[in-house]
N, C-alpha and C positions, 0 to 999 in steps of 0.2 A: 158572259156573265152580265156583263153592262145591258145589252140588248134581251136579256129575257127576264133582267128586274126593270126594265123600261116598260114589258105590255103591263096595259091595267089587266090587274085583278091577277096580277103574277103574284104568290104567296109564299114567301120568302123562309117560314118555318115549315115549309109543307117536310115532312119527313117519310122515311123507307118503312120497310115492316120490321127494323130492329129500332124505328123511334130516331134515327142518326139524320139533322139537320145537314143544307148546304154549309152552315156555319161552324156544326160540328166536324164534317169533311178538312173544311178549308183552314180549320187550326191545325187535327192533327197531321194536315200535310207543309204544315207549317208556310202555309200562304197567305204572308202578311196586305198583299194588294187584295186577295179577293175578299179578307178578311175585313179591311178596312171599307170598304165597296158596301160587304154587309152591314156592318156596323152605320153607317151613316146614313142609314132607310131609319125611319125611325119606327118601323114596326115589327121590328130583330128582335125575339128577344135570344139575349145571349143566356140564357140559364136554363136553357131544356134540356132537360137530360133524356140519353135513349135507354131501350128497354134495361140496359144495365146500371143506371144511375146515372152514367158520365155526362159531364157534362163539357161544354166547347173548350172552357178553362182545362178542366181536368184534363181531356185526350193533348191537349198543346202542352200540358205540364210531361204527361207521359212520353210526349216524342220530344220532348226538350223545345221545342220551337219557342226560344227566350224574346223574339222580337214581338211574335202574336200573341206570349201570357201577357206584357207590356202591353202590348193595345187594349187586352179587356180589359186586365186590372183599371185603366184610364177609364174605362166608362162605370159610372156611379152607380148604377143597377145592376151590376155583375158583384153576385154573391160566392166569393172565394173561399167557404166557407162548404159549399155544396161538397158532397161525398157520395161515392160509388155505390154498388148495393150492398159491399163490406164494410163499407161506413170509414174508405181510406180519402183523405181529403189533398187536395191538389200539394200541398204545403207536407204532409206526409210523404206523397209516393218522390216528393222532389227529394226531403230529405235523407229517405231510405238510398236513392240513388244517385245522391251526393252532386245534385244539379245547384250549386249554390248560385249560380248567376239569377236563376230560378227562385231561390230560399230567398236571396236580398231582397226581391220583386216583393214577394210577398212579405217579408214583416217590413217593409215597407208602408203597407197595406192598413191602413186604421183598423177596416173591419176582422182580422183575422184573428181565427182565435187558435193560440200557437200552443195548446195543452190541448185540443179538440182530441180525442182516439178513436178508434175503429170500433168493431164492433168487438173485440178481441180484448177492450182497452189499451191497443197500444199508442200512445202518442207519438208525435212526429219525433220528438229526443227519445225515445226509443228503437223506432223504427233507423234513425240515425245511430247512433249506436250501438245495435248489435248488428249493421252491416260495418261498420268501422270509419264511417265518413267526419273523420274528425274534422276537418273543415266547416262543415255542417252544426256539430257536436260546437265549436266552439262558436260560431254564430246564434246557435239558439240558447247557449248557457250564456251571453252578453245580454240577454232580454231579462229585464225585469220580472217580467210578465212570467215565463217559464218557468214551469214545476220541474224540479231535476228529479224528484223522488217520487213522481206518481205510478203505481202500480200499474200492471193489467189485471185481468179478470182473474185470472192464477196468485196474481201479488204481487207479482215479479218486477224490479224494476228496470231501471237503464242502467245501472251498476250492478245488478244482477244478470244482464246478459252482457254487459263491458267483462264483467270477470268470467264467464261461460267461456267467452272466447277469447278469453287474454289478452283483450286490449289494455295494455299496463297504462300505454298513454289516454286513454277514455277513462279508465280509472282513478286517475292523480288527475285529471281535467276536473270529473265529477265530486273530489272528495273537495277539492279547491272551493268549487263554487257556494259549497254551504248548506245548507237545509239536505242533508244526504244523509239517512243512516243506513253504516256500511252492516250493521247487524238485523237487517228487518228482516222476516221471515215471509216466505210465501204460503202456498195451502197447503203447501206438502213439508212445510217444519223447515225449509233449507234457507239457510242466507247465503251472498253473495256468497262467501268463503268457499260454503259450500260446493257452488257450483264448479270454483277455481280448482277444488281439490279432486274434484269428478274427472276433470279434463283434462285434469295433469298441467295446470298453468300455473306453472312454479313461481317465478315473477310477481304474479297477481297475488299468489298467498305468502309470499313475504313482503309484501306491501302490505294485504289486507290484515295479516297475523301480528303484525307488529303496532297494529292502531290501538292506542288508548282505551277508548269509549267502544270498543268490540262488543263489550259484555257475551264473549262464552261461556255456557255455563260448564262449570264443576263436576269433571269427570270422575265418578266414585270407582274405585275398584271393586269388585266383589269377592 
């Protein structure tokens, strides 16, 4: 590596025919030296994404490699914000797969924006959420910044898929934090309850059946 970013007019983004950098290689093999090697050429850029979006951050977020996310996040031109061609952003697919040493790195991060969604709208406290990464779930409900009740493109929120799958503990997390309505309806008329009672998550609908501010409506007999 050393010896062939030594010859002049060696070009360091040169990329394959899937668009995949030396740079993008060497995060997701989680190769913090050659990573570092790149990074201090100063005509790297670390934000090129190949033909599928990803970009150096993103594949080092996917294989977990905690040491090389740390090296980019440290350089000021690395935009952690960049997302896939499904619009899942490195701080999403961490959260979905409960890499918090990963999640810390990034809201860390000034620039990140920790409500960003996919193209799906799911946000990263969603994507957390209804894989069950309460760990996760409870680092991004301590941010200000986070919306606990943002829909996706259906309605649905992150207590709408905590009660799908019965996460009782994601549920009493989510009702805690505030700004949550456990009655909101998605495109298909169902709330959270709903979903609890599909699934058969007992638990979840005696928690959620017994909230105050539910507002079910008034079943008429006929």
């Amino acid at each position: 590596m050393e010896l062939l970013l030594g010859n002049i007019g060696a070009n360091p983004n040169s990329a394959d025919r899937e668009g995949r950098t030396p740079l993008s290689f060497a995060a997701e093999s989680g190769r913090e030296d050659m990573v570092r090697l790149l990074l201090e050429r100063g005509d790297v850029n670390p934000n090129l994404p190949d033909s599928n979006g990803r970009t150096p951050l993103l594949y080092a977020t996917i294989s977990r490699a905690v040491g090389v996310v740390k090296l980019l996040l440290q350089r000021p031109d690395v935009n952690p914000n960049l997302s896939g061609k499904d619009g899942q952003t490195p701080l999403s697919f961490a959260a979905e797969w409960g890499a918090q040493s990963i999640v810390r790195l990034l809201l860390e991060h000034e620039g990140v924006n920790l409500n960003l969604p996919n193209d799906d709208g799911r946000t990263p406290l969603s994507f957390a959420t209804s894989s069950g990464q309460e760990g996760v779930v409870k680092l991004l409900l301590e941010r200000e910044g986070v919306d606990p009740d943002s829909p996706n493109r259906d309605g649905r929120t992150p207590l709408s898929f905590a009660a799908e799958w019965g996460r009782e503990h994601l549920v009493r997390l989510l009702l805690k934090r505030g700004g949550v309505n456990p009655a909101s309806l998605d495109i298909y008329g169902r709330r959270p309850l709903s979903y609890a009672i599909m699934n058969g998550r007992e638990s979840v609908v005696r928690l959620l059946w017994g909230l105050p501010d539910l507002q079910l409506p008034m079943i008429r007999e006929s």
